[in-house]
C-alpha positions as CSV (number, residue, x, y, z in Angstrom):
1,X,-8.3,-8.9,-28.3
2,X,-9.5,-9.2,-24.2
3,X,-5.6,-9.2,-23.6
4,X,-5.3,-6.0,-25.4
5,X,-7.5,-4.3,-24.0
6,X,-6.8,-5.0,-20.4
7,X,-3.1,-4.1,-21.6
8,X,-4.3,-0.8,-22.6
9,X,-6.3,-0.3,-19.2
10,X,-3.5,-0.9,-17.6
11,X,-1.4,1.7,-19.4
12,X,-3.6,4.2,-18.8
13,X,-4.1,4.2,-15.4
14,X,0.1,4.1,-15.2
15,X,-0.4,7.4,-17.0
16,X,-3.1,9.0,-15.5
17,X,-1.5,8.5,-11.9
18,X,2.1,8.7,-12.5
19,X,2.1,12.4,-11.6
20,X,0.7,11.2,-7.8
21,X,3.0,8.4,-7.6
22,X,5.9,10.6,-8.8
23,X,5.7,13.4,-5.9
24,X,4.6,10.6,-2.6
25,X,8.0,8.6,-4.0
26,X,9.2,12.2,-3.6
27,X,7.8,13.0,-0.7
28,X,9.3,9.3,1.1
29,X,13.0,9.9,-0.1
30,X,12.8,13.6,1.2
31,X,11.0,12.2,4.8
32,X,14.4,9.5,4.4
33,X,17.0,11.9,3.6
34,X,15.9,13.9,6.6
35,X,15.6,11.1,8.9
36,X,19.2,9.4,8.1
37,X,21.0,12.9,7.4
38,X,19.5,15.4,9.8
39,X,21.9,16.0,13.2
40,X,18.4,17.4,15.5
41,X,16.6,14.6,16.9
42,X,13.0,16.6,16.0
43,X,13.6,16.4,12.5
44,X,14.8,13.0,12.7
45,X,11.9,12.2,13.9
46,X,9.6,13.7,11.8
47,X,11.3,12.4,8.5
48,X,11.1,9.0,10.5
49,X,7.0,9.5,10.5
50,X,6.7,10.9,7.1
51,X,8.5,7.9,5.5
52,X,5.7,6.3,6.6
53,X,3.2,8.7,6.1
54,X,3.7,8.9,2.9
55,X,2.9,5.2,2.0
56,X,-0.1,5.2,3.9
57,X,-1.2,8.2,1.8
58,X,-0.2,6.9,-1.6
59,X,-2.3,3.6,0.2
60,X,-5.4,6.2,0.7
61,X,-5.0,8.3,-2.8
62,X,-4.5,5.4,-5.5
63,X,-7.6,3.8,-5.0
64,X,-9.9,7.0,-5.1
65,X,-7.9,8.0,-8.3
66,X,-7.6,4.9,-10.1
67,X,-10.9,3.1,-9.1
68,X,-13.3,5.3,-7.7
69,X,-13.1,8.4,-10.2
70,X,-13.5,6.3,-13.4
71,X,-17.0,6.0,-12.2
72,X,-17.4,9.3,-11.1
73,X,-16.2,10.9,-14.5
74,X,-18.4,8.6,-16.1
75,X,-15.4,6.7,-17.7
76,X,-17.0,3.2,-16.6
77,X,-19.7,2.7,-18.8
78,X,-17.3,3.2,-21.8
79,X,-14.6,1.1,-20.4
80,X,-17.2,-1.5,-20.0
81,X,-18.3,-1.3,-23.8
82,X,-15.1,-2.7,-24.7
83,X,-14.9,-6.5,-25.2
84,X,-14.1,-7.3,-21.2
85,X,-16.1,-8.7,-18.7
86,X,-16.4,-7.5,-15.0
87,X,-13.9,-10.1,-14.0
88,X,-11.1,-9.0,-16.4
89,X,-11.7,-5.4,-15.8
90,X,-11.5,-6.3,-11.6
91,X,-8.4,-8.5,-12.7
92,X,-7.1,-5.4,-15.1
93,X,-7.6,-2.9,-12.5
94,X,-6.1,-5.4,-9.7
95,X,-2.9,-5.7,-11.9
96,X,-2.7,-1.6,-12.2
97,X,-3.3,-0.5,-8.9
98,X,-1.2,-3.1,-7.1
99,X,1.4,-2.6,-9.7
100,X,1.3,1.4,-9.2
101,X,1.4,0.9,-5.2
102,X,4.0,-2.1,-5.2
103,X,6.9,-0.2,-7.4
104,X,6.8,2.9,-5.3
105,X,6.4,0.4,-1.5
106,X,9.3,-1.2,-3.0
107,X,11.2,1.7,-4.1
108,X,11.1,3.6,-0.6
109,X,11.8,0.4,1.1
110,X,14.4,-0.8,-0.4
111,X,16.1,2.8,-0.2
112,X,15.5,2.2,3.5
113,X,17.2,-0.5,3.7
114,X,20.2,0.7,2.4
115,X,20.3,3.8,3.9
116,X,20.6,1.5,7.3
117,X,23.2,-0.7,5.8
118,X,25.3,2.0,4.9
119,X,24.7,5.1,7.1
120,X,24.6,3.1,9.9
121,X,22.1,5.6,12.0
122,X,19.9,3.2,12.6
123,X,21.3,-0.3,14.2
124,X,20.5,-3.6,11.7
125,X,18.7,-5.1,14.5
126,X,15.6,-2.3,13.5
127,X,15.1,-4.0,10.0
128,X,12.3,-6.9,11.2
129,X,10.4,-4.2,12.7
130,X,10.6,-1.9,9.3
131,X,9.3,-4.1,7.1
132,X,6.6,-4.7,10.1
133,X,5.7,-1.6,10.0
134,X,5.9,-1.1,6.2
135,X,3.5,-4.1,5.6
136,X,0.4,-2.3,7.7
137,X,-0.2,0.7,5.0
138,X,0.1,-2.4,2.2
139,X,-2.5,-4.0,4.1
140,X,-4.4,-0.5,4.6
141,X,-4.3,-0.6,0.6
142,X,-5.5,-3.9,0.1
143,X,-8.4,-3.4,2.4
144,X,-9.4,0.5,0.5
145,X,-8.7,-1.0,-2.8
146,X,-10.9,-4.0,-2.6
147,X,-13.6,-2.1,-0.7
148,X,-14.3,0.2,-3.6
149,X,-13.8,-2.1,-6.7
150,X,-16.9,-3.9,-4.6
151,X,-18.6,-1.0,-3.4
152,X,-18.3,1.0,-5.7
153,X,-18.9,4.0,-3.8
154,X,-17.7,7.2,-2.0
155,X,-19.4,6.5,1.2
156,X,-17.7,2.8,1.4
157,X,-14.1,4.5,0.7
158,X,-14.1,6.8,3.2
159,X,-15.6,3.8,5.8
160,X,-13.0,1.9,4.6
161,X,-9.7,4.7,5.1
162,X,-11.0,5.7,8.1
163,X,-10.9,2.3,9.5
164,X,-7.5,1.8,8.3
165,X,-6.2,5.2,8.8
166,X,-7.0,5.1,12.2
167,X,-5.9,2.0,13.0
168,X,-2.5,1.9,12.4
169,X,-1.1,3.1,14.9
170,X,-3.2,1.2,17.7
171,X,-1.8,-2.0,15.6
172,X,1.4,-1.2,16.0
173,X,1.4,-0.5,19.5
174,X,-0.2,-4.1,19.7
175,X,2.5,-5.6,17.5
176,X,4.9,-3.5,19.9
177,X,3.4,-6.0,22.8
178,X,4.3,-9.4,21.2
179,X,7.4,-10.6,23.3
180,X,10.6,-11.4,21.3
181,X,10.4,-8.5,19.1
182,X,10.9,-5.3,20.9
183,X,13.7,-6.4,22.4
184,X,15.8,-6.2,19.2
185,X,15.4,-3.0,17.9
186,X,19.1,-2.1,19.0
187,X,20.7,-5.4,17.7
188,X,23.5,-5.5,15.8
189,X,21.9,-7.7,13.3
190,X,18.3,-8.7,12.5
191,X,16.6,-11.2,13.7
192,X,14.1,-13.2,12.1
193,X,13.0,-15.3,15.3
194,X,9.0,-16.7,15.5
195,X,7.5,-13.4,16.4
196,X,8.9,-11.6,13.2
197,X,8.1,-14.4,11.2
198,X,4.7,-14.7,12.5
199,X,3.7,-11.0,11.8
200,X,4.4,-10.8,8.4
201,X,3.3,-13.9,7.8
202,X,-0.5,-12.8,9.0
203,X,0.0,-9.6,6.9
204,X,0.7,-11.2,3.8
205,X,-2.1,-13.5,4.9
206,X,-4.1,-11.3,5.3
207,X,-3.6,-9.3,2.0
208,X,-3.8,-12.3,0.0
209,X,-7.5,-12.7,1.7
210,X,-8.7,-9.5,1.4
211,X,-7.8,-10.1,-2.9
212,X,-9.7,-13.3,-3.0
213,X,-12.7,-12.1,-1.5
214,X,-12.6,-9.1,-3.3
215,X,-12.1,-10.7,-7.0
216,X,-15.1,-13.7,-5.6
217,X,-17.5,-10.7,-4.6
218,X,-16.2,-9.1,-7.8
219,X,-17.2,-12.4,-9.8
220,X,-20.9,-12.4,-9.0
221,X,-21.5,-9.1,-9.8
222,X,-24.4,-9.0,-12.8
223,X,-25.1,-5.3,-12.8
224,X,-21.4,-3.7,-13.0
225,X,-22.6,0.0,-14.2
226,X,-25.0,1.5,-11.9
């Protein structure tokens, strides 16, 4: 019965956001088009940033529509009626979100990557430092996703994208700084030397922290309602 229901959570929050998902996938292959297709180096450059954009706002938007406005609408306390505890709803609406944010990440990614293995506008070498860069709005979403399944409030949501929002791109001018990577944007292939491997492997780190001390914060919770 407990598997049912968080089953049936799940489904409906693939339903109730699949409009949002839908139009930032959208918006990422348009922003990717432009950047691999376009012959003016402005709009190049602007599809370039909107790629990215785009995931940091679907990063932003899924938590405040598939966490923080079923306790605004009131759709908690019902949801909560049902025969699942706190930890299976944190663990049902884990599964959703990530699962809603993971299939488009991967989506516009991949279609990255093969855009640069066939259009050849951008050199292979560039790949490392894509998936770089890709990883820090996954790590934005970890951070606003856990924040307000604990929090469980406005005020921590907007601490919480403003601190990731924000940050970005002073991270990325820091990860620009780590010798051995920069230096292989133009490559003709990529290269997955101690650097790369040591980035991703603090962002994936990283993420997988911010979950566990999410779901043990989410574990002692007594009062989930108010």
């Amino acid at each position: 019965m407990t598997s049912s229901v968080i089953g049936q959570l799940i489904v409906k929050d693939w339903r109730l956001n699949g409009n949002l998902i839908s139009i930032l996938v959208g918006v990422g292959l348009l922003a990717l088009v432009m950047a691999q297709y376009a012959t003016g180096e402005a709009v190049r450059l602007f599809g370039s940033v909107w790629f990215f954009v785009s995931l940091g706002i679907l990063a932003t938007m899924l938590p405040t529509s598939a966490i923080l406005n079923e306790r605004k609408k009131q759709t908690l306390a019902f949801i909560m009626s049902l025969p699942v505890s706190p930890v299976q709803y944190a663990m049902a609406k884990g599964l959703s979100v990530a699962a809603m944010y993971l299939v488009p990440w991967v989506t516009l990614l991949a279609s990255a990557l093969i855009f640069i293995e066939t259009r050849h506008a951008l050199p292979l070498g560039v790949i490392p430092t894509l998936l770089i860069i890709s990883m820090l709005p996954m790590v934005g979403f970890c951070l606003t996703s856990a924040t307000v399944l604990v929090g469980e409030s406005e005020g921590w949501l907007i601490a919480a994208n403003i601190a990731t929002n924000s940050s970005y791109w002073f991270i990325w001018y820091l990860i620009t700084r780590i010798p051995g990577l920069k230096q292989h944007w133009s490559g003709p292939v990529a290269v997955w030397n101690a650097p790369v491997l040591m980035v991703l492997s603090a962002e994936i780190g990283l993420c997988a922290l911010i979950v566990a001390i999410a779901f043990f914060f989410q574990s002692r919770k007594r009062d989930f309602i108010h």
